[in-house]
N, C-alpha and C positions, 0 to 999 in steps of 0.2 A: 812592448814592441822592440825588437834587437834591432836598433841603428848601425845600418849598415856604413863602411867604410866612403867616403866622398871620392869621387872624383873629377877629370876637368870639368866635364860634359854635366855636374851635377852643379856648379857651379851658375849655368847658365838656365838650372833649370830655377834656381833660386832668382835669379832675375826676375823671372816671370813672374815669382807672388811678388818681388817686391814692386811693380805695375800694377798690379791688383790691384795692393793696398795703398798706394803713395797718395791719391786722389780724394781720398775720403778722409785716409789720417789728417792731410796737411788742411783740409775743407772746416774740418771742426775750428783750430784755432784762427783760422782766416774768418771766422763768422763770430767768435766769440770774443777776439780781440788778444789771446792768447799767441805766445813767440813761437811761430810753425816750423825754425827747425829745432824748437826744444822740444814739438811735438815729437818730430821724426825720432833724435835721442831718445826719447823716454818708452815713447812705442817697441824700440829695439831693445834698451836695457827692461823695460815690461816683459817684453818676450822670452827673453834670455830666464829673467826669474820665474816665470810661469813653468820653462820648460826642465829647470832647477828642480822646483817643487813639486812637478808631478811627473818625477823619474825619467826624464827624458824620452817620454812614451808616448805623447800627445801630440801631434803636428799640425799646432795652430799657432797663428801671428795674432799679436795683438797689437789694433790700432785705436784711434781714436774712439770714443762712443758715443754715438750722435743724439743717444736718450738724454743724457743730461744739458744738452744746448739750451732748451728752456730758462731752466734754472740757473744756469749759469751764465748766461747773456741775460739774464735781468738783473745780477750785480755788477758784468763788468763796463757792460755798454750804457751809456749815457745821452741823452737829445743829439749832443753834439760829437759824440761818438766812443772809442773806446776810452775809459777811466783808468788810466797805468796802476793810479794807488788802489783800486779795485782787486786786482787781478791775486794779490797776495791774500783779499778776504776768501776769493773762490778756492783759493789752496788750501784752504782751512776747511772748507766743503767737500773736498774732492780727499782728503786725507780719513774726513769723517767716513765719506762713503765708502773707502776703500775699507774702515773698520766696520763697516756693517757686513760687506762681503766674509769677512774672517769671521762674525759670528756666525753667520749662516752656515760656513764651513763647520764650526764647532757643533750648531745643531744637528746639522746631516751627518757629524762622525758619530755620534751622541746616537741619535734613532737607529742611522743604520743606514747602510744602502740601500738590499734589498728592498726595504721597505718604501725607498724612494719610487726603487725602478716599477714597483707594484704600481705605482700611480703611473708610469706612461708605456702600456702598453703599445703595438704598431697600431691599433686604432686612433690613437692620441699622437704618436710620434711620426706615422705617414701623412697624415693629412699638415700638421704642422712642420714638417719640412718643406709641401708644398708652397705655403702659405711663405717661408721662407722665401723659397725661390721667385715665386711670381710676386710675391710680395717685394722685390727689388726691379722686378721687368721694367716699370714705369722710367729708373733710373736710366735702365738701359736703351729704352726708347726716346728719351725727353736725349739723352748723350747722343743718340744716334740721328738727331733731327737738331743738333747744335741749340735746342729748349728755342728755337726760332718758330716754331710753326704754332700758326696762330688762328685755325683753319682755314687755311688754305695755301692750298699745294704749289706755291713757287716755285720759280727756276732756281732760285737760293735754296731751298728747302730741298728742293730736286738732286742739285750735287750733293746736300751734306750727306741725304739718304745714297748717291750711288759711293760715295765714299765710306761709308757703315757696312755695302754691301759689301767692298769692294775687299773691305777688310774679312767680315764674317765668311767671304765665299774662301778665301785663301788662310785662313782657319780651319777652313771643311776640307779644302783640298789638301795641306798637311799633313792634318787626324785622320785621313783617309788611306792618301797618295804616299806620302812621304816614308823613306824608308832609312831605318839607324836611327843614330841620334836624332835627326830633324824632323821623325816622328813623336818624340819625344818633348819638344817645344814648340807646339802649334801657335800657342799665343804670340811667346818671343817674336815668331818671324811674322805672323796675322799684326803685330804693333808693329814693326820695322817698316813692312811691305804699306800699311795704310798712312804712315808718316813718309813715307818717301812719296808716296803718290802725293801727297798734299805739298810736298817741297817742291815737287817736279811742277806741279799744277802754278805754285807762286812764282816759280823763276819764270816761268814762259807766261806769265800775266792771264793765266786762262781762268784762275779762281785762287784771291788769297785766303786763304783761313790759318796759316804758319805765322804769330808772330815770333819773331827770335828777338825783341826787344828783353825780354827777362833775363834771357841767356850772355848780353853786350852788357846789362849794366850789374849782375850779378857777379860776385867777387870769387878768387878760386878758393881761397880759403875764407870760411867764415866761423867766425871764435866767438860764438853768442856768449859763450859766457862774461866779456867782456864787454860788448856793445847790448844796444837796444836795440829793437824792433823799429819798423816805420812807425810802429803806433808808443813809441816809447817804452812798451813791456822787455824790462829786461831778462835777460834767460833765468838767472839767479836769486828772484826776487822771494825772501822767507817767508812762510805761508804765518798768516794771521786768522787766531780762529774766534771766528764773534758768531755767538746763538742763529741771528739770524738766517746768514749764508750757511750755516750748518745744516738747519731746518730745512732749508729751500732745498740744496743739493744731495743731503745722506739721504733720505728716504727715497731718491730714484732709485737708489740700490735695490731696493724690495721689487720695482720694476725689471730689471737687468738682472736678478737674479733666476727669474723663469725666462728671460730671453737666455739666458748662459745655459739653463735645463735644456732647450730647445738647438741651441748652438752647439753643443755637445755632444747631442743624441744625434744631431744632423754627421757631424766629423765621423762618430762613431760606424754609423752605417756607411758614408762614405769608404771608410777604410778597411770595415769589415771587422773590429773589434769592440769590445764593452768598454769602456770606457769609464762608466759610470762605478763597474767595480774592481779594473786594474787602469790606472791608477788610484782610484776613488774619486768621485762629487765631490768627498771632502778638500781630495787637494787640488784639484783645476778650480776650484769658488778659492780657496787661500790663494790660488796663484795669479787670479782676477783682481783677489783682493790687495795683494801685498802690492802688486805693480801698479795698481792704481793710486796705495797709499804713497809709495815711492815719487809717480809723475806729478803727485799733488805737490809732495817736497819741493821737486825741481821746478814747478812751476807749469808742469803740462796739464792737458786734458785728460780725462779719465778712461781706464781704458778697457777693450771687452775683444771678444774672440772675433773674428773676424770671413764672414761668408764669402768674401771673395776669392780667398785664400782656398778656401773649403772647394771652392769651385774650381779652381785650378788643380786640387790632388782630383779631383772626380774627371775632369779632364783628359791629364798625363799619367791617372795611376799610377804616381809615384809618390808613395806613403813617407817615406823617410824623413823622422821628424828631423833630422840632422839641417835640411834644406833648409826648414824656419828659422831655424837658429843663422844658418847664411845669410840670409836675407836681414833677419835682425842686425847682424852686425854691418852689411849694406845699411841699415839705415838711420844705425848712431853715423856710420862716414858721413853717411849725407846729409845729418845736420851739423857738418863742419866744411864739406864739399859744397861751396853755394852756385857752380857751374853747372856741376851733375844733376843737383836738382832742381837748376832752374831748366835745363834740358828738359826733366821730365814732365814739367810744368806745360811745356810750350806742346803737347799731344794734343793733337787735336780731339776735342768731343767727339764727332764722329767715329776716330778712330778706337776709341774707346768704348764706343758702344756697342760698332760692331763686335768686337770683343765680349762684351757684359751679355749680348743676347745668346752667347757662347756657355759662358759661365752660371748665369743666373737660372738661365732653361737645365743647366746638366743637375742642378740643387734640386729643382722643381721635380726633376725624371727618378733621384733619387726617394723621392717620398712617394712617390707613386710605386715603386719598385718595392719598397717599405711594404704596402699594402696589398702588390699582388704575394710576395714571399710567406705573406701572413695565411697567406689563401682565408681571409676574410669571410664570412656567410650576410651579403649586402641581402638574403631575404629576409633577416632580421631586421626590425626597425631601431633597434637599439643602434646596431652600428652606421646605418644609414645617417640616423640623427645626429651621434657624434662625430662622423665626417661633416657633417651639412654644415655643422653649427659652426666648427671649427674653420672649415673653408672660408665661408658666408662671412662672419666677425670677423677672421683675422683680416682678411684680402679686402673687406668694404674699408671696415677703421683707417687701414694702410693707406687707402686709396682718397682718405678724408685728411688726414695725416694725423690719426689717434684723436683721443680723449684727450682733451686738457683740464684736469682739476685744479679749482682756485680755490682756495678758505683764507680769507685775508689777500697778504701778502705772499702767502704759502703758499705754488702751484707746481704741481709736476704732469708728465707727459705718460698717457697708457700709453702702446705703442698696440699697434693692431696684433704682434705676435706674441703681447703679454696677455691680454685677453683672449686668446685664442686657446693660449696655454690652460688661463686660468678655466676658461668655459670647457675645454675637451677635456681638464683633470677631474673635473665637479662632476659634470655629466656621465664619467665614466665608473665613478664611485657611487654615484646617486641612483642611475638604470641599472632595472633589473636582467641579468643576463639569460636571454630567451632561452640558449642552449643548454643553460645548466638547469632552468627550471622543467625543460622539458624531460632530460636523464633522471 
């Protein structure tokens, strides 16, 4: 893809994935005990070499990846909470997985593309991008109900939902109404407009949900490399590699590696090119790989391509992988800017979810769109079954929050759209195809 020239107005459109993504990046190491602005650094220098590696072709962000939380919060967290001298064993994990991804690279250049993309037909690739999309709805729901509702529909529950609407209707009215640039950043002004309602709401006592407590005690500049964390994890702490956290953590990769097949194929139809064979599978998996062995050094979370991002080019139709790379560098700032992101910090859920039921549904419309272009023959049972199976598994697991395999001490996490992957790839190579038996 030829990276067009930036300008101001692009500038702001980079904002917008860095909103996206800030939420979820900064969520992994607040759950794991890991230093959340060496997330944000490592996220953005992750990005930057992803987009190194695979020719500056590809327009996706990598953040956090919430597949290996499991595994990783069972070395660093402890009874009494997070383990500081822990954190340096999970790096040794997190550097292993990032070398598993580089194998898989070497196998995929080895066999071949084609031979890849033979396994995901739009029978396999539309129904698992739905499963993408709806497969996050929940996020977007539980954000747009402040995860308060408990059955039953309160006056509290009552504002946070007109505040989600209030957001998602001036989202529509932008992508609709709005004309020039300001058609261009629906979300941008859909998150301004839903935080200023909530500011407005707190200063006249009508409903608080804004704290700015993070933003008063947050520093302007913060030099993690220097200090620690509240939990004592320092930014700089040298990764230690012992068998066991190896064990636990590398083999998520084999997980995250058909999430990355699916994540791919997702961008790809989004933007309307192949992916899989300019710039190659082989190099978006090394570019997965190398940034995640990198965030392991630095002491971050490990990391993977990122759907919300995705839903924001489906959004504003603006492919330009040039953006991601903005936004990456937004977000080594801001893990030295500790005002700016505690700003971002202080969004309300609500406002954010009105947002996500924006984003998540346009992911969901694109795999639908996948399988009308296909113009599909559903009087087959073959394709019927490998839509059903694929929908059915990915979207129930999701909604249970995956498979969790123990053997020992050993356990890692399916995720509902690694199964999904794995069952529409199997069934699609195992059935036999009605049309060709019938010619």
């Amino acid at each position: 893809m030829k990276t067009q020239k930036l300008t101001g107005k692009d500038y702001l459109l980079s904002v917008q994935h860095l909103f996206a993504m800030f939420g979820a990046t900064v969520l992994v190491p607040l759950l794991t005990g890991m230093n959340a602005s060496l997330a944000l650094f490592t996220a953005g220098l992750g990005t930057l070499i992803f987009h190194v590696l695979t020719k500056f072709k590809v327009p996706v962000f990598l953040g956090s990846s919430f597949a290996f939380l499991p595994a990783i919060m069972a070395i660093t967290l402890g009874e009494n909470g997070v383990i500081p001298s822990q954190v340096p064993v999970a790096q040794g994990g997190i550097i292993a997985a990032g070398a598993v991804y580089v194998i898989f690279a070497v196998i995929v250049f080895l066999v071949g593309t084609d031979k890849i993309k033979k396994l995901f037909p739009p029978v396999v690739t539309g129904p698992v991008i739905i499963v993408i999309g709806i497969g996050l709805s929940s996020t977007a729901i539980n954000d747009s109900l402040n995860n308060a509702y408990a059955g039953t529909l309160t006056g509290e529950v009552g504002a946070y939902i007109g505040i989600a609407v209030f957001t998602l209707a001036v989202v529509i009215g932008a992508s609709i109404f709005a004309k020039g640039f300001f058609k261009l950043v629906p979300i941008l002004i859909g998150i301004a407009a839903g935080y200023i309602l909530c500011v407005i709401l707190k200063l006249t006592g009508a409903f608080d949900i804004v704290d700015f407590t993070a933003i008063k005690e947050a520093p302007w500049i913060n030099i993690p490399f220097k200090s620690a964390d509240a939990n004592g994890v320092a930014f700089m702490s040298l990764p230690k590699f012992e068998l066991g956290a190896i064990l636990s953590i590398a083999p998520v990769a084999i997980v995250t590696f058909m999430e990355h097949i699916g994540d791919i194929t997702t961008n790809g139809m989004v933007v309307g090119k192949d992916f899989f064979s300019d710039p190659g599978l082989h190099r978006t998996l090394l570019g997965d790989g190398i940034a995640t062995g990198v965030a392991g050094f630095f002491g971050g979370p490990p990391n993977t391509t990122y759907s919300e991002n995705t839903g924001v080019l489906a959004t504003t139709k603006n492919y330009n992988p040039a953006l991601l790379r903005v936004t990456a560098i937004f977000a080594i700032i801001l893990g030295f800017v500790g005002k700016f992101g505690a700003v971002l910090q202080t969004i309300p859920s609500p406002v954010k979810g009105g947002v996500e039921l924006v984003l998540f549904g346009m992911i969901a419309a694109i795999g639908i769109r996948t399988l009308a272009e296909a113009k599909l023959d559903f009087t087959h049972s073959r394709n019927l079954l490998i839509v059903a199976l694929i929908l059915v598994l990915g979207l129930g697991l999701n909604a249970i929050g995956g498979l969790t395999l123990a053997v020992g001490t050993f356990s890692f996490n399916l995720s509902g759209l690694f199964v999904a992957v794995i069952i529409g790839v199997s069934a699609n190579a195992v059935l036999p195809d009605e049309g060709k038996a019938k010619k």
